[in-house]
C-alpha positions as CSV (number, residue, x, y, z in Angstrom):
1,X,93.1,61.1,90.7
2,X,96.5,62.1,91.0
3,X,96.7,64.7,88.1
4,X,93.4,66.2,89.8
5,X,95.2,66.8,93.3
6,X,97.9,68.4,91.0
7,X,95.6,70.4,88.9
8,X,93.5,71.7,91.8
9,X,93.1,72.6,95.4
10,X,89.7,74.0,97.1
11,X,90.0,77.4,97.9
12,X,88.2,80.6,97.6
13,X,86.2,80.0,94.2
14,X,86.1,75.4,94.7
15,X,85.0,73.2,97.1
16,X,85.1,69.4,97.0
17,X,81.8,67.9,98.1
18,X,81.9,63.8,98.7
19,X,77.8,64.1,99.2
20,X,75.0,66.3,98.7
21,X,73.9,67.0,101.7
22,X,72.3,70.8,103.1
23,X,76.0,72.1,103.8
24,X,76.6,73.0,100.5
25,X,74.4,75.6,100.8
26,X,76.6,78.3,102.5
27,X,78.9,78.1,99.9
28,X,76.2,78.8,97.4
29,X,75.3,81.9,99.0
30,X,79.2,82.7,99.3
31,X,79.7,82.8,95.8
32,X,77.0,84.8,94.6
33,X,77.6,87.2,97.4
34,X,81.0,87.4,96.3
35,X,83.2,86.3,93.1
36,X,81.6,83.4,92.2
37,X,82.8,79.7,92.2
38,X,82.1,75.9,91.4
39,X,81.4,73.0,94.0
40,X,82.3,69.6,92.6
41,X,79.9,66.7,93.8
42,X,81.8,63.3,94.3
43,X,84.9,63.9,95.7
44,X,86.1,63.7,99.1
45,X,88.1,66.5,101.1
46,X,91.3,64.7,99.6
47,X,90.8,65.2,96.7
48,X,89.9,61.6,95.7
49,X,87.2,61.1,93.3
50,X,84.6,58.3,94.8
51,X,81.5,59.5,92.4
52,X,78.3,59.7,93.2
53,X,75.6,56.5,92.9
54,X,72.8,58.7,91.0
55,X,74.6,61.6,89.6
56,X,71.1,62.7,87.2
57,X,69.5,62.5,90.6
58,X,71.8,64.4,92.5
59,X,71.4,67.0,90.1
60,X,67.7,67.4,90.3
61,X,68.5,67.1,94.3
62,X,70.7,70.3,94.3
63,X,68.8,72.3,91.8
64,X,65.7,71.7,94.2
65,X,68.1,72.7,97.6
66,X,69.1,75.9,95.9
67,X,66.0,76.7,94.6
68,X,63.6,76.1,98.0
69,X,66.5,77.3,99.9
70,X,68.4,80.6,98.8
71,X,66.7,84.0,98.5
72,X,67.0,85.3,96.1
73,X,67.6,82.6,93.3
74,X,71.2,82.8,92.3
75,X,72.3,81.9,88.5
76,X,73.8,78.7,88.3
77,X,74.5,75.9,85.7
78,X,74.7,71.8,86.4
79,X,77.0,69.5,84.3
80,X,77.6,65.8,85.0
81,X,80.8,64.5,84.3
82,X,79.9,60.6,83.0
83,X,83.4,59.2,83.1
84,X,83.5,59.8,87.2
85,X,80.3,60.1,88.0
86,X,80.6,63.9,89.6
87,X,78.5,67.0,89.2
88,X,79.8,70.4,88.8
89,X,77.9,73.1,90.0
90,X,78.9,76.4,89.0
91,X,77.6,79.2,90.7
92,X,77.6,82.8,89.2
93,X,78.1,86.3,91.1
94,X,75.0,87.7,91.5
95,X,73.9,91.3,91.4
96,X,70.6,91.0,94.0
97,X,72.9,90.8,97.1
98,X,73.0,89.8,99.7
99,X,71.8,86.1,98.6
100,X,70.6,84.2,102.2
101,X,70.4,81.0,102.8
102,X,68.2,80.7,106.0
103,X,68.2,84.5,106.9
104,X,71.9,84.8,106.7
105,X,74.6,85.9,104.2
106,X,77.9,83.8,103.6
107,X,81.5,84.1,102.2
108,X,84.5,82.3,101.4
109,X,87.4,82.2,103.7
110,X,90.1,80.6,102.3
111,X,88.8,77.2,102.4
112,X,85.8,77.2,104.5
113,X,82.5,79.4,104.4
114,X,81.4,81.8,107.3
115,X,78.5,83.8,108.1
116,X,79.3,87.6,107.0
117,X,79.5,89.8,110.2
118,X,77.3,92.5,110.3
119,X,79.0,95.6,108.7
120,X,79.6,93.0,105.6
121,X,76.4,92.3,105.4
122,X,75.5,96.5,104.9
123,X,77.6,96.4,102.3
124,X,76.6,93.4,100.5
125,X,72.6,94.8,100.5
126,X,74.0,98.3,99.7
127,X,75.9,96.6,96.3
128,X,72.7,95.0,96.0
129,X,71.2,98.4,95.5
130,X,73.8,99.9,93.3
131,X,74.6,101.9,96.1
132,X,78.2,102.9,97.8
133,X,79.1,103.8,101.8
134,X,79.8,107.5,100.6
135,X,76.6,108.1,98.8
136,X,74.9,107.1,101.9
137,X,73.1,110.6,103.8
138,X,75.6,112.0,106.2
139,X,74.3,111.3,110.3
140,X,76.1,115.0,110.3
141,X,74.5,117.7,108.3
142,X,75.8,120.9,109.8
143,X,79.3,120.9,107.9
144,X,82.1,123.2,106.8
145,X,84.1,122.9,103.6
146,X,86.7,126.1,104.0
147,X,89.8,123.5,103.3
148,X,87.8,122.3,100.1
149,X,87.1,125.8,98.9
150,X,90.5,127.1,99.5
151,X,91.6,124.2,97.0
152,X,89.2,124.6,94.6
153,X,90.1,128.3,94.3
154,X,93.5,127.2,94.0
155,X,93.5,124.3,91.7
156,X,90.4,125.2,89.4
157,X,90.1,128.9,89.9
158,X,86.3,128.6,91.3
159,X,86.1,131.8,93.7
160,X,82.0,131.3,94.6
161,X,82.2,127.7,96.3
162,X,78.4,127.2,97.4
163,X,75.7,124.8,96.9
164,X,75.9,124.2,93.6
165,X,79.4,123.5,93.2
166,X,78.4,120.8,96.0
167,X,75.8,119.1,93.9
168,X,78.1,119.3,90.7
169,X,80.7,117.4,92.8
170,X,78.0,114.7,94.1
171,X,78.5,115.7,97.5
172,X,74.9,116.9,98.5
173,X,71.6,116.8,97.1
174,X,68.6,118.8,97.9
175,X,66.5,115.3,98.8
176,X,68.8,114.0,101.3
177,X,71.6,116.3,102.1
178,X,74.8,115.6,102.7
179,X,76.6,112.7,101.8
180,X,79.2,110.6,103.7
181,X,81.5,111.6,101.0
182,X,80.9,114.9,101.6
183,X,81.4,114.5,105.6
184,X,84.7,113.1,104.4
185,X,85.9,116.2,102.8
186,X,84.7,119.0,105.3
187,X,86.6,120.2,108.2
188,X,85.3,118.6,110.6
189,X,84.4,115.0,111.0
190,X,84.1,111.9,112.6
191,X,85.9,109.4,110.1
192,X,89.2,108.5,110.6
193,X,92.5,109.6,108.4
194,X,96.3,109.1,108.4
195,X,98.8,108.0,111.1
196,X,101.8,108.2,110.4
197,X,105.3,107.1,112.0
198,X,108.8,107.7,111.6
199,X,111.0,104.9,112.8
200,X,114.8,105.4,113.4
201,X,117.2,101.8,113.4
202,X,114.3,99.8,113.8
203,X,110.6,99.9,114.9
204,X,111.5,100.4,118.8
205,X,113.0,103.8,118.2
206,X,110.2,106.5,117.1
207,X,111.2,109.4,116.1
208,X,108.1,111.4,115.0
209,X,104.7,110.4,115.5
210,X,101.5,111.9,114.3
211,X,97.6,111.4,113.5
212,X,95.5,113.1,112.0
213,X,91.8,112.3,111.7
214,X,88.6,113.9,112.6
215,X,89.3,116.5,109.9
216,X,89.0,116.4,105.6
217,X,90.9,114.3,103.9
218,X,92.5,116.9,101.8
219,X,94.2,118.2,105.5
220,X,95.2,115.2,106.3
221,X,96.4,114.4,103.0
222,X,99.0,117.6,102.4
223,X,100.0,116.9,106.1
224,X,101.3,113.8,105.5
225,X,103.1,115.2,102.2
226,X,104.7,117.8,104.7
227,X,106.1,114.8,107.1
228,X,106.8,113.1,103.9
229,X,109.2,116.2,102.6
230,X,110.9,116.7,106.0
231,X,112.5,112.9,105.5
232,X,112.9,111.7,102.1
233,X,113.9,115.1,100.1
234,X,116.8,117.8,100.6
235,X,118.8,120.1,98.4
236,X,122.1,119.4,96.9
237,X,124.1,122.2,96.3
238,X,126.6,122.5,93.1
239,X,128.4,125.3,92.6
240,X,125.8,128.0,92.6
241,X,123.1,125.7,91.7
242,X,120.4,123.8,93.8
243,X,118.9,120.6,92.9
244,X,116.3,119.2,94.9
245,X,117.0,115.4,95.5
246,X,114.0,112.8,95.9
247,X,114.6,109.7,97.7
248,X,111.8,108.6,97.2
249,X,109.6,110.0,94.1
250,X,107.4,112.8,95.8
251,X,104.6,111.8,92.7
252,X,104.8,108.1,94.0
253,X,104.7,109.1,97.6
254,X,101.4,111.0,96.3
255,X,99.7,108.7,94.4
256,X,100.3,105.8,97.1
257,X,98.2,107.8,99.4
258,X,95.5,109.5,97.1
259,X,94.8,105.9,96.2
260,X,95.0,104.7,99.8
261,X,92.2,107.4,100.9
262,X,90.0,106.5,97.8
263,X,90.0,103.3,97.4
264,X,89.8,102.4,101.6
265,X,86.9,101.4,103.3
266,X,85.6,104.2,105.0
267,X,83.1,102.7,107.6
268,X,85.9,100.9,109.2
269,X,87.5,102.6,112.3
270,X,90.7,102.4,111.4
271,X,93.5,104.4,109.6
272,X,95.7,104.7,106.9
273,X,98.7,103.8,108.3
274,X,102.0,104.9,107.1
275,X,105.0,104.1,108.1
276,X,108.3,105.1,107.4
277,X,111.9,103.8,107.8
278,X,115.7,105.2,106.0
279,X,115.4,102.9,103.5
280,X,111.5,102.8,102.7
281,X,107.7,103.6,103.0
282,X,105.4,101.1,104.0
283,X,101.4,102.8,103.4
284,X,98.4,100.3,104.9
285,X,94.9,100.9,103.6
286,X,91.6,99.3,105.4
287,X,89.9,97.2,102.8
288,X,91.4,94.8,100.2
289,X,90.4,94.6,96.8
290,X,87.2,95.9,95.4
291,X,84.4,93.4,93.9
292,X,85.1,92.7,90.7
293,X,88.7,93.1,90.3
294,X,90.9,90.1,91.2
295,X,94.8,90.4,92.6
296,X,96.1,89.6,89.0
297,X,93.8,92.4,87.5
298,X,95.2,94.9,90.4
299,X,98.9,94.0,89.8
300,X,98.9,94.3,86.1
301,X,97.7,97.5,86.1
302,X,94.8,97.3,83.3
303,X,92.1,97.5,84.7
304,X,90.6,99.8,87.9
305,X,87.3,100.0,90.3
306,X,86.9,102.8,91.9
307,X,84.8,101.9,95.3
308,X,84.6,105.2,95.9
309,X,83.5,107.0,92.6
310,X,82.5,110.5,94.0
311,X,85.8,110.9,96.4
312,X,88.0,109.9,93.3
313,X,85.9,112.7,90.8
314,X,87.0,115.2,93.8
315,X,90.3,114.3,93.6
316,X,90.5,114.0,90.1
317,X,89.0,117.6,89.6
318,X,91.5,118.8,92.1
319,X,94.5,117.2,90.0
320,X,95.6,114.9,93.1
321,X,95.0,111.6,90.8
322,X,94.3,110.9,87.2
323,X,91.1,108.7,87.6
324,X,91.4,107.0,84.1
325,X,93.4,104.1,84.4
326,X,95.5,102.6,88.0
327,X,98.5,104.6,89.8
328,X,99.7,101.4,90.2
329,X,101.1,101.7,86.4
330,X,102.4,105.6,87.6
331,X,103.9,104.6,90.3
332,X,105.7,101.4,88.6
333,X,107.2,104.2,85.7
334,X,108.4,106.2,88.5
335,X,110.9,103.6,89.4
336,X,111.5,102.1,86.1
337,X,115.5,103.0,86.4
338,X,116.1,102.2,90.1
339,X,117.1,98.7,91.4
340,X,114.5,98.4,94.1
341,X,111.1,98.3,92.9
342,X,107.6,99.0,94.7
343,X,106.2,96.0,96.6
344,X,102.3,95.3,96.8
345,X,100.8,92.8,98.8
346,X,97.4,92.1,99.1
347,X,95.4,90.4,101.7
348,X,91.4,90.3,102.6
349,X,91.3,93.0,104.4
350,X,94.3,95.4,103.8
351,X,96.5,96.7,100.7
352,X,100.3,97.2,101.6
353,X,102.6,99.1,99.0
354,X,106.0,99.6,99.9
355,X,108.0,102.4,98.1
356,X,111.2,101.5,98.3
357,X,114.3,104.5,98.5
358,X,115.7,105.2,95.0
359,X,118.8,102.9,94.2
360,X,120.4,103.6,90.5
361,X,123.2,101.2,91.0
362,X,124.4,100.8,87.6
363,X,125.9,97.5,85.6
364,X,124.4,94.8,87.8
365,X,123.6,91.5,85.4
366,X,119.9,90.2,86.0
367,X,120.9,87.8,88.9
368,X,122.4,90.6,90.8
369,X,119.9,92.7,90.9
370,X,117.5,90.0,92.3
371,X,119.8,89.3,95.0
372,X,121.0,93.0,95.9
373,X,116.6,93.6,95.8
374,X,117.2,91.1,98.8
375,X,119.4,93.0,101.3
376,X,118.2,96.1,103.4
377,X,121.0,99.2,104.7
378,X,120.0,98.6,107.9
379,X,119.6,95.2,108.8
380,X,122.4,92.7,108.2
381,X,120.8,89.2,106.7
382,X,122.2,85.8,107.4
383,X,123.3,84.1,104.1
384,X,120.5,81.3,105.3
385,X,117.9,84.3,105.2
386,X,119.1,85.8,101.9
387,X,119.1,82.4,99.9
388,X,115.7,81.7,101.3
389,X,113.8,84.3,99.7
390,X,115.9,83.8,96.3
391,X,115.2,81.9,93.6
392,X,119.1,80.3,93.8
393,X,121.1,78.0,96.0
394,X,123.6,78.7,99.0
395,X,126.5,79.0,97.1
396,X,125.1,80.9,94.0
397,X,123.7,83.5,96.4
398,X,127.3,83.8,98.2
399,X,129.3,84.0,94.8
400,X,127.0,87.0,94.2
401,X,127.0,88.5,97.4
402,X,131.1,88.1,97.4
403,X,131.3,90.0,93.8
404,X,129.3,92.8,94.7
405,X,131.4,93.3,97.9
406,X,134.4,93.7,95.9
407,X,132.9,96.2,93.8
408,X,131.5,97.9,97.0
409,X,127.8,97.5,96.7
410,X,127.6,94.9,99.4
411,X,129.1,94.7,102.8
412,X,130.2,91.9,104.6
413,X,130.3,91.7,108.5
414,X,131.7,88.9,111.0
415,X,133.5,85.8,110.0
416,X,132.5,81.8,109.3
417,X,128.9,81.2,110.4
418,X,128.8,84.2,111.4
419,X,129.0,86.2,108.2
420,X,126.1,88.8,107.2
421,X,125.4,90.7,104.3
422,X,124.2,94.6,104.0
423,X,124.4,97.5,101.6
């Protein structure tokens, strides 16, 4: 009982059941609307196995549940476990969404199971269908594509952009016109797009703001490259020689947001959000992780689902992105030699990457480096707050922090509890 508390926890793919009664149910429809996921029979919301008096009967019991209760049948497997006298039912993602269980569709929160709200519940039946948001028919039909031209002349050469360069690039089709996708791209729109803010010392001092939505992606893309230029790039001058200096790698900056626009979810009213600050970029996209691709997958960079496949062909076409294969792996090699490395975090609803301004420090040893990745230039950090997010002890952290001062990486500010740390 103890190594099974140690061994697992419920969460998003297990629950603990102590009895079979109708509740289990949700959870059945959660997992094959979703990832997929086991319920073990027996055990008690501790954790504690306490077995089940008939578990052969309980079996036949939940098979009979699912089957008289979910529409459509889901696949599942049954096993009994003898020795403790619990069943494991392990529930399979479907590919007939939205499974319903009494006329509504569930999913996994965390630890509990909730009733999808109804804009999930689109999307489920359009998976269901093999079908995405953007290949839906546009509500707007009368549209203008003079941005999308101008870069198709540009990037591919194409000088007659009509109709059938639209149906070669999936955007319209002579049964049902256009396409959301296609709204997306033209000139005019309703979707949202980027906003974008530049903060000074911290988040109370603004000093540029902008949005821009309402109008193709592609705008409000290179617009937020040109606020990206005005900040994080300059020329140096040597002798008669100009060398234009990234702060931050213009192809990261680049690939964060082509990847933000494509892989977003575009029926949600909100923006990319972007935000920028001396020392790094933080870039917020609606939607987390695509069905069918787990955090690990995301973060290791092999593998990639596009949820937007006809966006990310236009993009591709265009250059912007190389659709074979994550920029997640591009923008890693960008900053193979610098100190600070990207940040991605990942929640239910939103994807977060943080590029992080260039820092080639040279001949720090391994622990250094975790502890300088630690400090910000414009904050000064306790030595309470450092150690906290470090893998070391108090005192280890200060020996570091006190030989990197002497070599003038880090400064030190204020005196006995009062000491702070900054680059």
């Amino acid at each position: 009982m103890t190594e099974r508390k140690q061994s697992m926890k419920e969460g998003k793919s297990l629950e603990w059941k102590e009895y079979v009664t109708n509740t289990f149910l949700k959870t059945v429809s959660a997992f094959a609307n979703y990832d997929g996921g086991r319920i073990l029979f027996g055990i008690d919301d501790n954790g504690e196995v306490k077995g089940l008096d008939d578990p052969k009967q309980a079996c036949l019991d939940i098979e009979n549940k699912i089957n008289d209760s979910i529409v459509p049948q889901p696949d599942y497997t049954l096993c009994v476990r003898e020795d403790e006298k619990t069943v494991c039912l392990k529930v399979k993602a479907g590919i007939s969404k939205p499974y319903l269980y009494k006329s509504k569709a569930y999913k996994r929160n965390d630890t509990s199971t909730i009733e999808v709200d109804a804009m999930e519940f689109k999307r489920l039946v359009l998976e269901g269908k093999n079908l995405n948001f953007e290949e839906l028919p546009s509500g707007m039909q009368q549209l203008t594509f003079e941005n999308l031209a101008e870069k198709m002349e540009n990037v591919l050469g194409i000088e007659k952009f009509d109709m059938d360069v639209l149906r070669t690039l999936n955007l319209y089709s002579d049964r049902f016109g256009y396409n959301n996708a296609a709204a997306v791209f033209a000139d005019k729109n309703v979707f949202p797009g980027i906003d974008i803010a530049k903060f000074g010392e911290n988040v109370n001092i603004i000093q540029k703001r902008a949005t821009y939505s309402h109008m193709s992606v592609l705008s409000a893309y290179e617009n937020a490259l040109n606020i990206y230029r005005d900040y994080y790039q300059y020329e140096k001058i040597t002798g008669s020689l100009r060398e234009k200096v990234e702060r931050i790698p213009e192809a990261a900056f680049r690939e964060a947001i082509a990847n933000a626009l494509i892989h977003r979810l575009w029926d949600v009213e909100a923006n990319v959000k972007i935000s920028m600050f001396d020392d790094r970029i933080e870039i917020v996209s609606p939607g987390g992780l695509p069905t069918g691709i787990s955090q690990q997958e995301y973060l290791s960079g092999k593998i990639s689902v596009l949820r937007n496949p006809i966006m990310a062909n236009v993009f591709y076409r265009l250059k912007i992105v190389e659709i074979f294969g994550p920029g997640i792996l591009r923008i890693l090699y960008l900053y193979e030699k610098s100190i600070r490395k990207p940040v991605f975090e990942i929640s239910e609803n939103t994807i977060k990457v943080i590029l992080p301004v260039i820092e080639n420090t040279p001949d720090m040893t391994k622990d250094e480096k975790a502890v300088y990745q630690l400090l910000s230039k414009n904050r000064l950090k306790s030595i309470s707050e450092i150690s906290a997010s470090s893998d070391f002890g108090k005192t280890k952290v200060t020996s570091i922090l006190k030989a990197l001062a002497k070599r003038g990486i880090v400064t030190i500010e204020g005196k006995g509890r009062g000491t702070k740390y900054r680059l």
